[in-house]
C-alpha positions in Angstrom: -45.4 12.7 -32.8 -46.1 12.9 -36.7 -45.8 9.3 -38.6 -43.6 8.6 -41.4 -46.6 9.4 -43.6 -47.8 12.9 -42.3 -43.4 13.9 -42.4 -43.4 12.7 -45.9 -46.4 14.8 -47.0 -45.1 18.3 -45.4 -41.5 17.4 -47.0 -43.6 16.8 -50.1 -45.3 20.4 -50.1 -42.3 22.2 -49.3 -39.6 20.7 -51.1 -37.9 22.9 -53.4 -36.4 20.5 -55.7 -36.6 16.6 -55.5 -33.9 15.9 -53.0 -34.5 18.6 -50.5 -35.0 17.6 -47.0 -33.6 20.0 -45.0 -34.2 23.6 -46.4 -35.7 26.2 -43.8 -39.1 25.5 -45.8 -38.9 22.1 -44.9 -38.2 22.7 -41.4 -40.8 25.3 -41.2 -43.4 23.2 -43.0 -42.8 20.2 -40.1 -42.5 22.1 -37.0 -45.8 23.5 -38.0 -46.9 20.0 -38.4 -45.7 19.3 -35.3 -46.7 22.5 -33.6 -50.4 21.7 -34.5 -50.5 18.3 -33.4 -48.7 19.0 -29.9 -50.9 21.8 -29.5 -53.6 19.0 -29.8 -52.2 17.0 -27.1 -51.8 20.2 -24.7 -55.3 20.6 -25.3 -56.4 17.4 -23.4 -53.3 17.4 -21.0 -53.5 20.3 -19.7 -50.9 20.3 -17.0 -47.8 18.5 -19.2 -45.8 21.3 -18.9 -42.9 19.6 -20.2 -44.6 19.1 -23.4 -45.5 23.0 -23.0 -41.9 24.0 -23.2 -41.1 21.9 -26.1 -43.9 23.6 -27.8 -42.5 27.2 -27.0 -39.0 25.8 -28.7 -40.8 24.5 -31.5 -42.4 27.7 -32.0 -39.5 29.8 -31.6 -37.2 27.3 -33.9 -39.9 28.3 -36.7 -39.9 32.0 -35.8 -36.1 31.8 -36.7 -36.2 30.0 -39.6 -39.1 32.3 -40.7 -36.8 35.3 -40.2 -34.1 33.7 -41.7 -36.5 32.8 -44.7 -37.9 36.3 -45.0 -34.6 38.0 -44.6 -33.0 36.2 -47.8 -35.5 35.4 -50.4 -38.8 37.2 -49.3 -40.7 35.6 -52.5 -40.5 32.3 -51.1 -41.1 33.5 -47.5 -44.8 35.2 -48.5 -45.2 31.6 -50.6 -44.8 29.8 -48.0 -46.6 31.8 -45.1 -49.5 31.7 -47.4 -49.2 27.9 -47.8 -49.0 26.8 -44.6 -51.7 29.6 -43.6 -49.5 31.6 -40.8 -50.5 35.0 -41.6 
């Protein structure tokens, strides 16, 4: 689960103007976030496979969004893949 402080930060780096919150960088920006910190927890817990699913959503929410992102405005797709270090 991400705290207040590590959400604010990935809105921070992704925001494209001040008020943005919920653009598909943002989204993409935190369900990395979270991505990396339940793939953390799967590490040790090896057999929560209901934490497992939730991953595979998470990581096919930000394939969509990516799509989506890539699809309409590819200069901030390549921006942001290169920011958050996907490809």
């Amino acid at each position: 689960m991400l705290t207040a402080r590590k959400k604010a930060t990935a809105i921070k780096n992704a925001q494209i103007h001040d008020t943005d919150t919920g653009s598909a960088d943002v989204q993409v920006s935190l369900l990395s976030k979270k991505i990396v910190e339940l793939t953390n927890h799967l590490k040790t817990h090896k057999k929560d496979n209901h934490s497992r699913r939730g991953l595979i959503q998470m990581v096919a929410d930000r394939r969509t969004h990516l799509k989506y992102l890539e699809a309409n405005n590819k200069k901030r797709y390549t921006a942001l893949v290169t920011k958050l270090g996907l490809k």
